[in-house]
N, C-alpha and C positions, 0 to 999 in steps of 0.2 A: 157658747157651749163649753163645757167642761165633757173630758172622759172619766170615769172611774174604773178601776179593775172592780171584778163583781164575784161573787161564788155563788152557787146553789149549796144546796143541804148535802149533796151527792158530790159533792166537788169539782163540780164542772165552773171552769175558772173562764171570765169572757170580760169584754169590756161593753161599757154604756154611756152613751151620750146624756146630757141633759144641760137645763139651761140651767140650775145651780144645783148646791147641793139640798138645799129646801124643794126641788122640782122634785130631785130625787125622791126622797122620801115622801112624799105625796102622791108618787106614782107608785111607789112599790107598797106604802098601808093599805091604798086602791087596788092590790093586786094586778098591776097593771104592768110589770116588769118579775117577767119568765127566763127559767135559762134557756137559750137557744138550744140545748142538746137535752136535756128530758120534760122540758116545759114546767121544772117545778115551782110554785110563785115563792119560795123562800127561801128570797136573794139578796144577801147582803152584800157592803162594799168590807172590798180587803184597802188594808193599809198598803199606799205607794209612796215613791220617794217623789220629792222635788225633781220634776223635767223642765227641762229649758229644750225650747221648739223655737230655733230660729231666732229671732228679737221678742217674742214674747215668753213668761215665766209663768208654768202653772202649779199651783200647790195645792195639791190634793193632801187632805182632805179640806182644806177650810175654803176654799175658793180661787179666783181667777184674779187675777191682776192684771194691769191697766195694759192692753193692746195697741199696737201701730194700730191705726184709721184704716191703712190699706190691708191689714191681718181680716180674716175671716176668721170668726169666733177664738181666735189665739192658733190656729194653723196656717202653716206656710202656704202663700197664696199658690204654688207651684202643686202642693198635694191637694187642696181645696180643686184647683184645674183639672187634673188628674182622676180626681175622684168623681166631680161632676161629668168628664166626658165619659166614664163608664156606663154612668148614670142616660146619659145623651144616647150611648149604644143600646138601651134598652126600648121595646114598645109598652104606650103611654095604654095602658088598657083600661083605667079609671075605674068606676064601679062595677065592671066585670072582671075584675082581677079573680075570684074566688071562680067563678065560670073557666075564667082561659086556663087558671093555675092545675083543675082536677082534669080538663082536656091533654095540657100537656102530662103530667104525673101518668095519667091512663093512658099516653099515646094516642089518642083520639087526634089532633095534630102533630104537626113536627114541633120537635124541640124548640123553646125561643127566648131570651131572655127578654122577662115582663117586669112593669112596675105596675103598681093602680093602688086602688085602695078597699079595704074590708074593714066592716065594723070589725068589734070584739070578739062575737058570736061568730062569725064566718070565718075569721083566723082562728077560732080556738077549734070548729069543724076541721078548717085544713090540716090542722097539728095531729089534731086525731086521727086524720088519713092516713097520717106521715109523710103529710107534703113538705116540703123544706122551704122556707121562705122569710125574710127577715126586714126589719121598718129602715128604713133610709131618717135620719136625722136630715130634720127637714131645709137645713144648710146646704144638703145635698138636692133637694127639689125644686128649691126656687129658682127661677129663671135671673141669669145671670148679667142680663143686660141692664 
């Protein structure tokens, strides 16, 4: 996985996962990469510097260089930990994510932090609600055993 910093048209400045930088672009001509704060689809990457994360080197814009085995997509396996048990504290709600997401938003239940999954169509509905809700890079989903 690679990050990139991102803008919209509106300047809303965020970052994006993907597995290279050809992912990227393939998702965003698809429309398929919105900004997290006004939904606009026209998002480009901003220019970043050379990070070094740990033992691994990443250079954005041109790609990913060679990983320790034990690295998780070029991040420290300590925040990869970190960020998966966040992920562990959440309920697994699957194809009723877009159900439990407008119970919680409306109060109809108590508050809970959920994961699951929605077509395109049913996240572009919740957006329109104004529900808040964002994709997990699927590094973060798989089961870690």
């Amino acid at each position: 996985m690679i990050v990139f910093d991102l803008t919209c048209a509106h300047g809303h400045r965020f970052e994006g996962w993907f597995a290279s930088a050809d992912d990227f672009e393939r998702q965003a001509s698809a429309v398929l990469v919105r900004c997290p704060v006004c939904d606009d689809p026209n998002v480009v990457r901003l220019p970043s510097a050379k990070v070094h994360v740990g033992r691994a080197t990443v250079d954005t814009p041109s790609g990913v260089e060679e990983t320790p085995a034990e690295s998780v997509a070029g991040f420290p396996d300590d925040l990869v930990r970190k960020l998966r048990e966040l992920v562990r504290n959440t309920e697994n709600v699957g194809h009723r994510f877009p159900e439990e997401a407008r119970k919680i938003h409306y109060e109809e239940v108590p508050g809970r932090p959920i994961r699951g999954q929605a077509s395109k169509d049913e996240a572009e509905a919740l957006r329109e609600e104004g529900i808040d809700f964002t994709l997990l890079p699927p590094l973060l989903t798989r089961d870690s055993h």
